[in-house]
Steps between C-alpha positions, in 0.01 A plus 500: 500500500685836541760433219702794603519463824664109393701655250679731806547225708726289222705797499750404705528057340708407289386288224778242469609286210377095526827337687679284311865555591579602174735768369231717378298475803840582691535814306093640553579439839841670501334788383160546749704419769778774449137741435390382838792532715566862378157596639517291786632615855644285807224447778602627804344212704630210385779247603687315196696609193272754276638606143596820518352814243619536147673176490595298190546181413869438341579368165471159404734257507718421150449074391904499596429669814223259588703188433758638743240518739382168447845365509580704834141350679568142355121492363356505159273771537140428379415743180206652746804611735725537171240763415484701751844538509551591170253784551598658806792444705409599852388853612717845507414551843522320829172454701440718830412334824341833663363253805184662544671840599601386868844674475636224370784553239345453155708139341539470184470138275489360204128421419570253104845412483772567260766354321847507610396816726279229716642139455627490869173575603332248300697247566490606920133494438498143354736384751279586779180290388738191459678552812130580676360136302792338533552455144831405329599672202591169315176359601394485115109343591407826614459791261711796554343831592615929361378777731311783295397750754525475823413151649297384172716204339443364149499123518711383190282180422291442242192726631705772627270631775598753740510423880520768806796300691635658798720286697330188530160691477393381118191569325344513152521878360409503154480331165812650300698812547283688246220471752745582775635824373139640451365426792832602688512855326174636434207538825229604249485224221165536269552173390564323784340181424790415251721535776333231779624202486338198385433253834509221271839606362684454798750182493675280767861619504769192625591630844415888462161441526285190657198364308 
């Protein structure tokens, strides 16, 4: 085995920290991420919202400023989601729909939401699925749902898995958002085996998802 020749090839992976939606994990991930946006560049050829070079992640939320939030949304917020929050607070810059260069005017989006700068958004966002389900708010046997990037919603039960819903187009996405965020950011993950998730983890959600 040419161990060189392996060793050149993990250049470019990230080794990430075991998900566990945890403030420290939060915080390695705050860093690398910030590391591999500044040396990353938009593709040319693709369609969707990229993040754009050099950008940051903003400051975490304060505990008052996250029980204003909570208060705003009408949710408790699970400590996973609580956790991210506190650690970073959205990004500095928008993302940058170039649409694959076809002389299209680049659009610009917010790819992980912040709070108040977003709370229209979210709460458009979360509007939309019910409206698409035909879900009523008050409808207290199904568990509510919080947009964290893009059309990836946290399901605020007690598993807390996330699901791709688009419309009335709902699948399972991922185990938690620490898994999420990984996967979302980084292309090259060394570890990515910590990152699958486990087929036998996946639960029966009342109405969002069938059994």
């Amino acid at each position: 085995m040419n161990i060189f020749k392996k060793k050149k090839n993990l250049d470019n992976y990230y080794h990430l920290p075991i998900p566990n939606n945890s403030i420290e994990f939060f915080e390695k991930i705050k860093n690398l991420s910030e590391k591999y946006w500044n040396n990353s560049d938009i593709n040319q050829d693709i369609f969707g919202f990229q993040i754009q070079k050099g950008t940051k992640w903003k400051d975490g939320l304060s505990e008052n400023e996250l029980s204003d939030f909570q208060t705003q949304m009408k949710i408790e917020f699970p400590e996973g989601l609580k956790n991210f929050y506190r650690t970073m607070n959205g990004l500095d810059k928008e993302g940058i729909n170039v649409f694959g260069s076809n002389g299209t005017e680049p659009n610009f989006n917010p790819i992980y939401y912040s709070y108040p700068e977003n709370l229209k958004q979210i709460r458009e966002n979360i509007n939309w699925i019910y409206k698409s389900n035909g879900v009523k708010i008050e409808n207290i046997e199904i568990p509510k749902i919080f947009p964290i990037t893009g059309h990836r919603f946290l399901i605020l039960d007690e598993n807390n898995q996330i699901l791709s819903m688009y419309g009335d187009d709902i699948i399972f996405w991922s185990e938690n958002i620490s898994k999420l965020i990984g996967t979302e950011i980084f292309e090259n993950i060394e570890n990515v085996s910590d990152f699958e998730s486990n087929p036998n983890f996946v639960k029966p959600i009342k109405f969002w998802q069938s059994e």
